[in-house]
Each structure stands twice: as C-alpha cells, then as structure tokens.
C-alpha positions as CSV (number, residue, x, y, z in Angstrom):
1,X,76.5,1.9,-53.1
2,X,74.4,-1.1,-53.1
3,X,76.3,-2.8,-50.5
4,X,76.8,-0.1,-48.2
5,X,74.5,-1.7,-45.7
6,X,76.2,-4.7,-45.5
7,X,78.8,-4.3,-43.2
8,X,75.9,-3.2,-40.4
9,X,74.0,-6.5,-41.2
10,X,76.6,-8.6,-40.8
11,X,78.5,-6.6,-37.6
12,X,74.5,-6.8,-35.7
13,X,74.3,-10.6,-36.4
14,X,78.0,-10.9,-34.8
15,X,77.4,-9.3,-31.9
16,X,74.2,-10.8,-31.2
17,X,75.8,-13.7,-31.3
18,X,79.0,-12.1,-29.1
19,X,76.5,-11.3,-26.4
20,X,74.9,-14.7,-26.5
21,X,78.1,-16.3,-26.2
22,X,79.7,-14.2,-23.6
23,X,76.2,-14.5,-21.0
24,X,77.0,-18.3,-21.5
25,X,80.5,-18.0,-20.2
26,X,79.6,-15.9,-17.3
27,X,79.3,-18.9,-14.9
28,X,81.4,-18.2,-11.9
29,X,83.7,-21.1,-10.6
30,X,81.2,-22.2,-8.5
31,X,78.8,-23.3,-11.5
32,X,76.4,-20.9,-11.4
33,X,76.1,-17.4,-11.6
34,X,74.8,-14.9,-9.4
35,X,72.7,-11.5,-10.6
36,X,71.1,-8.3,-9.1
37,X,67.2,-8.5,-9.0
38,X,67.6,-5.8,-11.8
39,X,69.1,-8.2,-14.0
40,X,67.3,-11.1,-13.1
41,X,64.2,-8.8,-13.9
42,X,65.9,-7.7,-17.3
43,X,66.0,-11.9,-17.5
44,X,62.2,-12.6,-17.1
45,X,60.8,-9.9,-19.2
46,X,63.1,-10.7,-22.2
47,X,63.5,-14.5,-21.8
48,X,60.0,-16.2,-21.8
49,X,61.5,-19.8,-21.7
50,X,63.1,-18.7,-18.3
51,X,62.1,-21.2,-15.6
52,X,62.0,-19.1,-12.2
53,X,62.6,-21.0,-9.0
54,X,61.5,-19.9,-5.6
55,X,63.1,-22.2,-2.5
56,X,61.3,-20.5,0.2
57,X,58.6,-22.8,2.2
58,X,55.2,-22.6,1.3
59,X,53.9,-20.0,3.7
60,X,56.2,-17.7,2.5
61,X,55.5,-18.5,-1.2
62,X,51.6,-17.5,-1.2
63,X,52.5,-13.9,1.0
64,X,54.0,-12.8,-2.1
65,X,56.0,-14.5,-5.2
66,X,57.5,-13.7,-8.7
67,X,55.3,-14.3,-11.7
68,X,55.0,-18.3,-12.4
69,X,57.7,-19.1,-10.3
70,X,58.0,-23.1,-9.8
71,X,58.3,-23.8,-6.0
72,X,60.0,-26.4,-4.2
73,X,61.2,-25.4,-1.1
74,X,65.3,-25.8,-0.4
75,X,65.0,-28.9,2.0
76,X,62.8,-31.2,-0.9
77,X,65.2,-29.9,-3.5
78,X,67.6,-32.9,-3.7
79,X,64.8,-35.2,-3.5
80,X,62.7,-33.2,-6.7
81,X,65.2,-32.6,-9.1
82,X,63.3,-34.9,-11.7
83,X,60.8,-31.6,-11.6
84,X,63.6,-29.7,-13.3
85,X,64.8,-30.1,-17.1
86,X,69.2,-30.1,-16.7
87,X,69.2,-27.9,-19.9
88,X,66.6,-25.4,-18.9
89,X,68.0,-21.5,-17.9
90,X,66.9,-21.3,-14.1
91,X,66.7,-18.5,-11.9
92,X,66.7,-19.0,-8.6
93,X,65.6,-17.0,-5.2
94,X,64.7,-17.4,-1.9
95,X,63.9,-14.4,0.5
96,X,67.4,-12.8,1.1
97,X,69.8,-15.0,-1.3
98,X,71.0,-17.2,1.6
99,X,68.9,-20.6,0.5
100,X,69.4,-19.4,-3.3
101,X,73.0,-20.0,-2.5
102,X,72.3,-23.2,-1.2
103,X,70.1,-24.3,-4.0
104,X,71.8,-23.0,-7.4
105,X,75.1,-24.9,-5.7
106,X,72.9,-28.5,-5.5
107,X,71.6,-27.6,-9.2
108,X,75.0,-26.8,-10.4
109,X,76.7,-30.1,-8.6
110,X,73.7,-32.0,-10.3
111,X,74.4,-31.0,-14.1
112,X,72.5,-28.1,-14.8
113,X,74.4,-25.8,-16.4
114,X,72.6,-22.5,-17.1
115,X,71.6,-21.4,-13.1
116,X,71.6,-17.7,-12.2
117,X,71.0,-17.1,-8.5
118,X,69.0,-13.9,-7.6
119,X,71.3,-11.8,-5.1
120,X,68.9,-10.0,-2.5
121,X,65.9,-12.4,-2.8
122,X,62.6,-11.5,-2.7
123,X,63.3,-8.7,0.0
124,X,65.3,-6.4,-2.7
125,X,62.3,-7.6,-5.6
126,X,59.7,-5.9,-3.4
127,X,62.0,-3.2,-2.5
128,X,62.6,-2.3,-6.3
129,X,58.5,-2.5,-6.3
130,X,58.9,-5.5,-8.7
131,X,55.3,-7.2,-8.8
132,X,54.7,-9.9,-6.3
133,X,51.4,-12.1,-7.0
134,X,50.2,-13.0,-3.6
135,X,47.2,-15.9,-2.9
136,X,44.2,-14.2,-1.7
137,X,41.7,-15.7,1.0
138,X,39.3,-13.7,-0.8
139,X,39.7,-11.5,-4.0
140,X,36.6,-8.8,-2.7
141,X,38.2,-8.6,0.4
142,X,41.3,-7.7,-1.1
143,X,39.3,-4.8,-2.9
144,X,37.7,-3.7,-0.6
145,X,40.7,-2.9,1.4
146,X,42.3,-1.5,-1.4
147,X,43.1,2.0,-2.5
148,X,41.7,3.8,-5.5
149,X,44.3,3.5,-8.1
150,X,46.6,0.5,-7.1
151,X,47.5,-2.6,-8.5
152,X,46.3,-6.0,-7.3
153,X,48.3,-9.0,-8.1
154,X,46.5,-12.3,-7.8
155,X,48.2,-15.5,-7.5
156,X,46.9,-18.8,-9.1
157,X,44.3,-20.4,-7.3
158,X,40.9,-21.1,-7.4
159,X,38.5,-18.5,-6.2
160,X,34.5,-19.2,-6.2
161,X,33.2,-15.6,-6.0
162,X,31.6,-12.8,-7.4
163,X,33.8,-9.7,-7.3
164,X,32.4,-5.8,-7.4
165,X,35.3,-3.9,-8.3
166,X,33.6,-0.2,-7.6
167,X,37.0,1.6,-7.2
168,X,39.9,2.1,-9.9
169,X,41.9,-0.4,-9.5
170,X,43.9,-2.9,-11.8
171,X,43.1,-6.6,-11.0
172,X,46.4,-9.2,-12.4
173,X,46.3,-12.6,-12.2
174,X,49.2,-14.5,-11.9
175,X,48.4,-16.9,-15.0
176,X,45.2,-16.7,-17.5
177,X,44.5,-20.9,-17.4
178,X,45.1,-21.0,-13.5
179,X,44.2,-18.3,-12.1
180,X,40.6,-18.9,-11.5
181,X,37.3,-17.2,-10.6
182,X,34.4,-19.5,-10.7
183,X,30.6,-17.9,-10.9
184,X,29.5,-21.4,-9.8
185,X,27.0,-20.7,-12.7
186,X,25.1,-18.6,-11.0
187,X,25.4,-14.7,-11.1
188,X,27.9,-12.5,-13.3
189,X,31.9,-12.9,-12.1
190,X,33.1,-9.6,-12.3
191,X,30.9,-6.6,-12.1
192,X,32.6,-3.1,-13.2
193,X,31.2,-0.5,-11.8
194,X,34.4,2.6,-11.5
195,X,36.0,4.0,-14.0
196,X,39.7,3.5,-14.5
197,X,39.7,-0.4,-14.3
198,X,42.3,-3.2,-15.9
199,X,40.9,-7.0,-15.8
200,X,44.0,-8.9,-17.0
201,X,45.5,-13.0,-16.8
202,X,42.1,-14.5,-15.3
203,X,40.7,-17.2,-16.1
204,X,36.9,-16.4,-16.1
205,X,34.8,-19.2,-15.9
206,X,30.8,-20.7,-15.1
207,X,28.9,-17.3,-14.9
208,X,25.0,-18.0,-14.5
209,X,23.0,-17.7,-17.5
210,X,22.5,-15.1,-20.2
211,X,18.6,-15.2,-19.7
212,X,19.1,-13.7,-16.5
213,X,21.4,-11.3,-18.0
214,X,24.4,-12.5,-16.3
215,X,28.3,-12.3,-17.5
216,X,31.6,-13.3,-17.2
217,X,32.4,-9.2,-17.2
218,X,29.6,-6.6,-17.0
219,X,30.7,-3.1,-17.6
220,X,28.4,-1.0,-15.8
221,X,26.6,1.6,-17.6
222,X,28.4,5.2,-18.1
223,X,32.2,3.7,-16.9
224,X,35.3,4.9,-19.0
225,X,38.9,3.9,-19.4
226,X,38.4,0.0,-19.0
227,X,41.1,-2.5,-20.2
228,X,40.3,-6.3,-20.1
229,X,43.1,-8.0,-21.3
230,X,44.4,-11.2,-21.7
231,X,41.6,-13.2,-20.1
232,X,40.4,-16.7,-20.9
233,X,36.4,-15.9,-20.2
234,X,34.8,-19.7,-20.4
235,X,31.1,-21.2,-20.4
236,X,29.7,-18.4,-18.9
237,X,26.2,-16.1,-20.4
238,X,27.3,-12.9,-22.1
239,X,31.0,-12.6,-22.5
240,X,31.8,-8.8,-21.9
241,X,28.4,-6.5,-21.9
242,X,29.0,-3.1,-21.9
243,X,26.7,-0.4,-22.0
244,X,26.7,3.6,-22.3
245,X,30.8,2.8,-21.8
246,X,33.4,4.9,-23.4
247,X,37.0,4.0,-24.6
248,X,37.0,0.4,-23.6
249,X,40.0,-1.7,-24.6
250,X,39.7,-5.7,-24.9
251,X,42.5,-7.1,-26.5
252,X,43.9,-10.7,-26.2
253,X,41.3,-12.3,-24.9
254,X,40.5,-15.9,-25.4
255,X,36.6,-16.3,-25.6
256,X,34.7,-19.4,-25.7
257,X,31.5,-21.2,-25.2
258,X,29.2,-18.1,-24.3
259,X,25.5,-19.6,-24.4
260,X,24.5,-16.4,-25.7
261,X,26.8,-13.5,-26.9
262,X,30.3,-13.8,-26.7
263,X,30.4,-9.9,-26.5
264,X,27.5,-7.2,-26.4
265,X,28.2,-2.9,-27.3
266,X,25.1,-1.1,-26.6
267,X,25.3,2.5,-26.9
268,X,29.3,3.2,-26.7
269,X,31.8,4.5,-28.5
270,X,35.7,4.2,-28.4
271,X,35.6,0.4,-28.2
272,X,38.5,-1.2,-29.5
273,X,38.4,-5.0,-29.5
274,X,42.5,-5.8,-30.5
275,X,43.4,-9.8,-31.4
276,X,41.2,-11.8,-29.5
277,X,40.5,-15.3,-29.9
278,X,36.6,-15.6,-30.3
279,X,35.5,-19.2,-31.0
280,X,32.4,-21.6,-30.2
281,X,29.9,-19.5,-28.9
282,X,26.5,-19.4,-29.7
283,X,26.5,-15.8,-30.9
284,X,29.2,-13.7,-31.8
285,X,29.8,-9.8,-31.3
286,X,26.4,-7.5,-31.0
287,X,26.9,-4.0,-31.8
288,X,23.8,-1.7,-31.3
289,X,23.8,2.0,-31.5
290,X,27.3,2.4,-31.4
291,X,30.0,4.2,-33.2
292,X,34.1,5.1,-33.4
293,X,34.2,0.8,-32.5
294,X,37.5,-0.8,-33.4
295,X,37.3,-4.2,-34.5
296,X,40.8,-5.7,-35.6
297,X,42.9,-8.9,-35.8
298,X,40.6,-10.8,-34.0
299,X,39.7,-15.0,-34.8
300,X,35.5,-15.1,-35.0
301,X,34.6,-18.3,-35.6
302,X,32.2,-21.6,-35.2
303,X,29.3,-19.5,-33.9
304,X,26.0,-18.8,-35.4
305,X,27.1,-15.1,-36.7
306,X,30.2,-13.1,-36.5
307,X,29.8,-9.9,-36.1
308,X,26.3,-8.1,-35.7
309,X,25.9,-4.2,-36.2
310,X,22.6,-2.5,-35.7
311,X,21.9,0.9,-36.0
312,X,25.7,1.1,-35.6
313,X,27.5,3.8,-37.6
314,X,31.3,5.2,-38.1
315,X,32.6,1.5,-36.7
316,X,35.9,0.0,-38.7
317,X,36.2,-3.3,-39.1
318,X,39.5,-4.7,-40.1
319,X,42.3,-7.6,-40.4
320,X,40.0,-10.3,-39.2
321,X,38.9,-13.8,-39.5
322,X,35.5,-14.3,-40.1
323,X,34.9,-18.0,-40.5
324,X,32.4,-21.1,-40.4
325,X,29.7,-18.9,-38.4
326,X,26.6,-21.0,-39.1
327,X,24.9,-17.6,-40.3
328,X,26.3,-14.9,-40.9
329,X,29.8,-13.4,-41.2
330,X,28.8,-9.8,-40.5
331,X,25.3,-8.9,-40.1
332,X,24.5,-5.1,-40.9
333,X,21.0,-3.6,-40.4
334,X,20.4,0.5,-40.8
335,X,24.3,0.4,-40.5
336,X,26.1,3.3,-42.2
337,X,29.8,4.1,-43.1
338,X,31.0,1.4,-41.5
339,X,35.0,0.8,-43.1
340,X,35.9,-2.9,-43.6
341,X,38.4,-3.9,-45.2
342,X,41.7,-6.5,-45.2
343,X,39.5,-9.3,-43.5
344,X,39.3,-13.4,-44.2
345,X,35.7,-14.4,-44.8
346,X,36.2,-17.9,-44.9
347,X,32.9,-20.4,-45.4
348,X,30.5,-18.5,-43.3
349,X,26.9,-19.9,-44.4
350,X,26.3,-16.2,-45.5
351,X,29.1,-14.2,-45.9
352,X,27.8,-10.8,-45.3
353,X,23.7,-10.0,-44.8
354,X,23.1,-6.4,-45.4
355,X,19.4,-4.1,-44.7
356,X,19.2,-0.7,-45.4
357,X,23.0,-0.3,-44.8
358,X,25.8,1.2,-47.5
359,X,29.3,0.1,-46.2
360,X,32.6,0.8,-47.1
361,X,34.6,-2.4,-48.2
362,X,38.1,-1.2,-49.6
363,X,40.1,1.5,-48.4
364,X,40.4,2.4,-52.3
365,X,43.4,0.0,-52.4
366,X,42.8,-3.4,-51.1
367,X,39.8,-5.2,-50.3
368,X,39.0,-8.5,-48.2
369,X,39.0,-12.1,-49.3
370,X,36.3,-14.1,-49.8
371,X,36.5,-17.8,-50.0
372,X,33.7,-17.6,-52.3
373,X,35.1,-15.4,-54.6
374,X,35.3,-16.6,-58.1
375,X,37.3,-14.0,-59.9
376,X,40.6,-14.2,-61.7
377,X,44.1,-12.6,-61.3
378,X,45.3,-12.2,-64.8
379,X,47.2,-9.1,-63.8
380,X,49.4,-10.6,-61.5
381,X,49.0,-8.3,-58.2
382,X,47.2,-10.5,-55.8
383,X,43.5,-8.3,-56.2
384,X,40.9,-9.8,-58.4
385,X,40.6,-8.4,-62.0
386,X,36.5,-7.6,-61.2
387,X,34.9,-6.5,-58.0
388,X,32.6,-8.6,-55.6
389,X,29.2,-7.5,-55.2
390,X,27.6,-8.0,-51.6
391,X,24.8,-6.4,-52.4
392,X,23.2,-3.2,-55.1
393,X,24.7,-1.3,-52.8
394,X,28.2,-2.6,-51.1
395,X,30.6,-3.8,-53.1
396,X,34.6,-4.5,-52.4
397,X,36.1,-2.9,-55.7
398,X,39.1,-4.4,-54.8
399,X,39.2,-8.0,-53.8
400,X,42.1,-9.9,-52.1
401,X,42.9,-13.6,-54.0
402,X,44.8,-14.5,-50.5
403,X,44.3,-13.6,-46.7
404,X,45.7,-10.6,-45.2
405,X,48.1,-11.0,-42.3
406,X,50.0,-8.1,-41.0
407,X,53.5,-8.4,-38.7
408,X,55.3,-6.0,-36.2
409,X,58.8,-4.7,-36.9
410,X,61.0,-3.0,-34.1
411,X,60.6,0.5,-36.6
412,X,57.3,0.5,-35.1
413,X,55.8,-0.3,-38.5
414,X,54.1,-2.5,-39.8
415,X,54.4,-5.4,-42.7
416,X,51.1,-6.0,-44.5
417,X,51.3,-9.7,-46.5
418,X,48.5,-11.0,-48.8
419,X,49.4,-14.8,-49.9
420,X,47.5,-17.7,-50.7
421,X,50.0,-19.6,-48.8
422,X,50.2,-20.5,-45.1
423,X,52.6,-18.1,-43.3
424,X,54.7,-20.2,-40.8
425,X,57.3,-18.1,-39.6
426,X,57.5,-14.1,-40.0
427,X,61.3,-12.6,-39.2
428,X,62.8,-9.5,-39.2
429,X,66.5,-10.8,-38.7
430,X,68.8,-8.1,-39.8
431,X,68.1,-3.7,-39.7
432,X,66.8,-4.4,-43.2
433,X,65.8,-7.8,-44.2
434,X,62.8,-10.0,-43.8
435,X,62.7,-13.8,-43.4
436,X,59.6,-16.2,-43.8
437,X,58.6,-19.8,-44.4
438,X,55.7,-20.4,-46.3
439,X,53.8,-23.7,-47.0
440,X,50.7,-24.7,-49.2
441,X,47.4,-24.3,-47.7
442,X,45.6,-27.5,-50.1
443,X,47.3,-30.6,-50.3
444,X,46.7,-29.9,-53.9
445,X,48.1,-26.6,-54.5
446,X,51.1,-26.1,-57.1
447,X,51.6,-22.6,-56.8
448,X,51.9,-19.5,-53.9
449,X,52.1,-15.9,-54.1
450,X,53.0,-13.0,-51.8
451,X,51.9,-9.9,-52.2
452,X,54.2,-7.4,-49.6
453,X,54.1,-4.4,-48.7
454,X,57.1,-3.3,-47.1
455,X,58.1,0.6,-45.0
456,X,60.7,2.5,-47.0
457,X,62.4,2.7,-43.0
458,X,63.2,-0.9,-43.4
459,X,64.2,-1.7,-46.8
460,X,65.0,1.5,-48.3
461,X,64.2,0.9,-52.2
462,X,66.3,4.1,-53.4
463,X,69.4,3.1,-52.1
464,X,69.1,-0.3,-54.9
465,X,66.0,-2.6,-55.8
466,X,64.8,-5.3,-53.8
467,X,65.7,-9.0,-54.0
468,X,63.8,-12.1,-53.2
469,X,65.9,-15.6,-52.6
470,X,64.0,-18.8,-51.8
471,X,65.7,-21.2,-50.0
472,X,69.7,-20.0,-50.3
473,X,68.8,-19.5,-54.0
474,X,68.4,-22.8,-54.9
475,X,64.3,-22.3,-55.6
476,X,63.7,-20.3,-58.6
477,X,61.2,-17.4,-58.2
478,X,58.5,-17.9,-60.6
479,X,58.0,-14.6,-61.3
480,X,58.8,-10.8,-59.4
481,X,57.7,-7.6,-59.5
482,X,59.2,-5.2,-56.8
483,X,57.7,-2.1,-58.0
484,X,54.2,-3.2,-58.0
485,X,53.2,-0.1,-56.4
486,X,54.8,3.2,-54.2
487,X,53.1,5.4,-52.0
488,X,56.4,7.1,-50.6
489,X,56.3,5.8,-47.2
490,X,55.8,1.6,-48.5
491,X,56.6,-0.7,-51.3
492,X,54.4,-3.2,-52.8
493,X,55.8,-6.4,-54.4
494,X,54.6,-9.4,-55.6
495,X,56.5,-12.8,-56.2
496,X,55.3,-16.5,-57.2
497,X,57.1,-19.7,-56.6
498,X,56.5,-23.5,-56.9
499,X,54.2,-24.9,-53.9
500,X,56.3,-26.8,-51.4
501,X,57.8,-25.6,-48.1
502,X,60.1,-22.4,-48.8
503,X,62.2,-20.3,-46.8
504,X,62.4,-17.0,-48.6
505,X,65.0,-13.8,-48.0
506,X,63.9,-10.6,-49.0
507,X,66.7,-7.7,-48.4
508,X,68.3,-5.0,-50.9
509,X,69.8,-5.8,-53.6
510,X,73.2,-7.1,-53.1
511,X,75.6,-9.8,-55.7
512,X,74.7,-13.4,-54.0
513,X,78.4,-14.2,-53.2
514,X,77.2,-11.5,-50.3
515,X,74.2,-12.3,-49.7
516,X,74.7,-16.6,-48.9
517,X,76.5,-15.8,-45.5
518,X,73.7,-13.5,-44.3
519,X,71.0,-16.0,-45.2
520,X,72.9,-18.8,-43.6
521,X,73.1,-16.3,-39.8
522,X,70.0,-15.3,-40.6
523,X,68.5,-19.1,-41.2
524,X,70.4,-20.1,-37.9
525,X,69.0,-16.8,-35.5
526,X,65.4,-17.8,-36.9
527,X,65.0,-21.6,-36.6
528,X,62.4,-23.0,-35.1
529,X,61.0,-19.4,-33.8
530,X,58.0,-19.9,-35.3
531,X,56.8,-16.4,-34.3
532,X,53.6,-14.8,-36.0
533,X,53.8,-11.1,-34.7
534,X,50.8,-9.7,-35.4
535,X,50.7,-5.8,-35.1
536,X,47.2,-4.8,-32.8
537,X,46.0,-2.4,-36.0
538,X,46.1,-2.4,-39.7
C-alpha cells in the first residue's frame, strides 16, 4: 500500500518528458515549424525564455506589437543575425505570415534550430483580441479618447508627462524597466481619480517632491477597486498615497528611493500590499487611521523605519522582511489588535517601538524571528523554548529560531518552511513530493534545520509516513521527526543535517531501491530552476 503512488510519479515524469521530446521533433522539413496564433499564445504565456520576433518595418511595429517582441525588420535580417542566440526558441511573425515565412526559412538555413513561425501574423493576434502594446504620442491623449472600462496597452518608450486617469480604465505597459513615465521632478505622475483602475509594468520615475505633496501614484480620496501592480516606482516624493480608498491592491511592486514615504494609508481599509520589493527610501510604509490592511511577503528594508501604524487597528501583518531600517522595524502608536506573525526582523536598530498599543504576535502557533533573539531550542521544533518580550504588554509566545518562507503548489496550497538555512531552490516535481536545495547562511555554520509544514492533499501521511533523503541518500539526516505536529489538513516535521550544500527529497515513504530513480528525474526536471514561489498570503 505504500507504493501505490508510485506508478503515477513515475508515468507523470515520463510523459512530461514524452511531450518535451515530441514538440522538439515537430520541425517540418523545411526547418522550422509553423503554429496557429492560439498556440504561439499557449507558447508565450507558458515559456518565459521564448524570444518573440516581429519582421515587420518599424511603422508597423509601434501601431501595435506582441509583448517584448525583438524587431528587426525582414530585409536587415541576414545582416543582424549576431542579435539572435542559434540555441534560443524563437517565434516569429510578421503581419499576415508571408515575411514570417521568409524569415524563420533564413533562421533555419542559418543554424537555429528551435524556430516556430506564427501562421496568420499579427492580423489573426488582433483578431483573437490577443493584446497588442502600441507606442503612444501621448499616454493622456490616449485616455482621454478612451472608453470607460477598456484596456490600454502601452509600448516601451519614454513618456515625460503627467497622466489624470479620471475614467476606469486599466493602463499596461509593455515592460516595467522600459516603459517609462518621467515627472521631470516636478508634479505627481499618475493621478487616480475613478474607481475601477489597474496601474501595471511602468516604470515610474522623477515625481516632484514630497514637500509639495507630490507622488509617483496618488489615489484620490474616496476611489475603490485600484490595482497597482508590478511597477518599478523610482526617486520620486511619496510612493503610492492613498486616502479615504477602499480595497486597494499593490502587489509586486518594486519601490525605491522615495525622499519621503515609500507608501502612505490614511483613512482606508481593504488595502492589501502582496510581495513587493520596498528598499532605500527614506521612510517606509505609514499607516494612520486605518484598518482590515494586508501587509504580506513584502522585502522592507534600508530605510529609517519599516512599517508605521498610528491609530491603526484590525491590520495583519505577516510573512515579511523587516530589515536594517535605521529605526524602527514596525512602529505602533495607540495601535490595537493588530495580528503579526511569521515575519524576519533582521537588525533593524529597534526592532519593534510600541505606545499605548497591545498587538497580537503569534497566531497561538508560530511566532516571528528575531535576529536578536537569544533563546534556545532544546526541544527540537524550530520555536524557542521561552517567549520574547517586546514590551509589558506584547510578547511573541512563540518564537521562530529561523525565517519563515512560504511556496506555492499547483493544489492551490501552500508550503510554509522555517529553516535557519538559505532556501535556494523550492520544487514540487512529482503529484506528491517536494524538492529543495538548501545552503548555510554563515560561513561558519555547521548545522541547518527545516521545520515544514506540508497539506495532507500533497503528501498524504495516512497512506505511509514521510521520508526525507538528502542528496540521493548519501547525506545522513541528523535527526527526523515527521509527526512533529497535525492539524488534519497539514503536517509539521522537522529534520537536521550537516551544513554544506544539500539537495533534499521529501515524498512518502517508499523502500529506496524505488525511490533513487525518482530522485535522479526529479534532480534532472529541477536543475538550475532556481525558482522561489512565494504564495501572495500566509
């Protein structure tokens, strides 16, 4: 009964590897292959590696193009092919598929070997209403012209203006680092001043300054249902202000060198701010008399405080990390009931500041990790044996001794990890086993630990216990414990091992005569993926 998974395992990795093999023979005699726009499409969104190449002339290209496509035009083609890498996967178009011919025939006589040539062109891409990025004369003017509720795509570019979005409307650049709207450091960049409005792939840069109250996005007060998403907002005043604004989402933003706030909540609620990148500004996040605020997997660091809460109430702050803020971590004045928990405070000059606030810093389970924590683990279960006082009146009961990181699987749950090592590579590379590499954090450090906890959906624990290899079984674990802890839905575990680079299994129990041909597909699918997949909440 043990085994009886097995056979699933080992027929997915085979045809995963089938399918790979037969796309790569699908070549036609003529050296490349052609492919409907709905496959090419199916291409792009699954392969991010894919370099796309439009042949069209130049004043076709900026009407309307696919997403990053690389554009040499057909007659420069021969003379250019030092642009293009032989071994990359290309896909080609043109506007019908006539040039594309043309052009995938020239790759394939030149040694590239992986070239797919878009049938239809860019006439049946618009016709499936597949998103075409199109270089603007002027961003407001495009705005302005548009209709409440569409979608405009911006090509990459340079625009110096000031844009008033005051419809609904969902503004898409074509690429976060070169798609760019200068403030010419004067006045705020984008103004938001409708409901309903996505800001997404700009870069976002030289707003005038913060003592004038200007931004690189200001949320007008009373607007709803705003989405800024993957920007890069640089040197500008305020980051994002928002005021009176209700269920705003800003997620994947990269935020940096604010000379004031990187990010100001007055007055709102439903504000989720979801794995952004917040480094080098001179303040951090400043939370006033707001509540129902997510804060979560989100990098705040190298300013003078992290995050501020005033007179802020009902807020959770979670899975971030808070680090080398020359002040504080989190600041919390007349702050109430505030949940945080599973965060990194890492070297902030003060870790937390607290007045007149009472804060919740578990969730009854786990706490957060302090690098200034000087409690032992004698128990072996990755919390501290005693609690860490903040203050008389907030104190994590619970501890972490390593960081919290938490990963994606395609079950649409999540795996939570605390480890005082460095997580390298995070896999889910079979319907029920997980694959990671670890490494040591300190030059110095002899020994790691994980602490897991892992959804019954993917490793079922009734159907036979849990096993943990480290590199093809040839690393002894130090020590394991895989019933740590149950809750019904998860199972905790906890495993040591020697400090050095490790690549570590963990799947059902099976005899390891089994297990060693699964760990060397598995090994093969994940090197050199690298991929941290961080899940948007704890």
């Amino acid at each position: 009964m043990k085994s009886r998974h097995l056979p699933f395992i080992l027929l997915s990795l085979l045809l995963a590897t089938s399918l790979s093999s037969l796309v790569s023979r699908r070549a036609s005699a003529s050296g490349y292959t052609d492919v409907t726009v709905f496959q090419a499409k199916a291409m792009i969104d699954t392969n991010p590696s894919l370099v796309i190449l439009d042949v069209r002339n130049d004043s076709e290209y900026v009407t309307g193009h696919i997403r990053n496509a690389k554009l040499i035009p057909l007659f420069q083609l021969n003379t250019s092919l030092n642009q293009l890498n032989p071994a990359d996967t290309i896909l080609v178009y043109c506007g019908a598929g006539g040039r594309s011919a043309s052009a995938s025939q020239i790759l394939a006589s030149n040694g590239f070997t992986h070239i797919y040539n878009m049938l239809g062109g860019i006439t049946d891409w618009t016709r499936e209403q597949y998103p075409t990025y199109i270089k603007y004369t002027s961003i407001q003017e495009a705005i302005n012209n548009a209709t409440g509720g569409n979608t405009l795509y911006v090509s990459q570019g340079f625009y110096s203006e000031h844009l008033s979005v005051n419809k609904s409307l969902a503004l898409i650049g074509e690429n976060k680092d070169t798609t760019i709207v200068d403030g010419t450091t004067n006045g705020t960049v984008f103004y938001v001043n409708a409901d309903n409005v996505t800001i997404s792939d700009f870069k976002i840069q030289y707003a005038g300054c913060a003592c004038a109250g200007y931004c690189g996005i200001n949320v007008e007060s009373h607007r709803q249902n705003i989405n800024i998403t993957s920007n890069n907002i640089f040197s500008v005043g305020f980051g994002v202000q928002m005021d009176k604004a209700q269920n705003v989402v800003i997620t994947h933003n990269n935020i940096t060198y604010c000379n004031d706030f990187c990010m100001v909540v007055h007055d709102s609620t439903e504000v989720s701010v979801l794995e952004n990148n917040i480094a080098n500004n001179l303040y951090g996040i400043n939370v006033e008399n707001s509540t129902q605020t997510t804060f979560s997997n989100n990098n705040i660091t190298n300013s003078h405080d992290g995050i501020s809460l005033t007179e802020s109430d009902n807020n959770t702050i979670t899975c971030n990390t808070i680090a080398s803020n020359g002040m504080d971590g989190i600041y919390l004045s007349q702050s109430n009931n505030n949940i945080i928990y599973h965060n990194s405070f890492q070297a902030n000059a003060r870790q937390v500041t607290t007045h007149n606030s009472i804060n919740i810093w578990d969730n009854g389970f786990e706490g957060n990790y302090w690098s200034n924590y000087t409690g032992t683990d004698t128990d072996n279960n990755g919390i501290g044996d005693t609690s860490h006082p903040i203050d008389s009146q907030n104190i994590d009961n619970y501890p972490l001794i390593g960081t919290f990181s938490s990963y994606h699987t395609p079950l649409n749950q999540d795996v939570n990890l605390v480890s005082n090592s460095t997580i390298d590579n995070f896999e889910i590379v079979a319907p029920n086993s997980i694959l990671l590499q670890v490494s040591s954090t300190t030059a110095n450090q002899t020994t790691g630990f994980c602490r897991m906890s892992i959804p019954h959906a993917l490793i079922d624990p009734a159907n036979g216990s849990i096993q943990v290899i480290i590199d093809n079984g040839q690393t002894q674990v130090l020590s394991v414990n895989t019933t740590l802890y149950d809750n019904g839905t998860y199972r905790w575990i906890y495993f040591t091992y020697q400090h050095s680079t490790h690549q570590i299994l963990i799947v059902p129990e099976y005899p390891l005569s089994l297990i060693l041909p699964l760990l060397i597909a598995a090994t093969a699918m994940a090197t050199g993926a690298h991929k941290k997949r961080r899940i948007r909440m704890c």
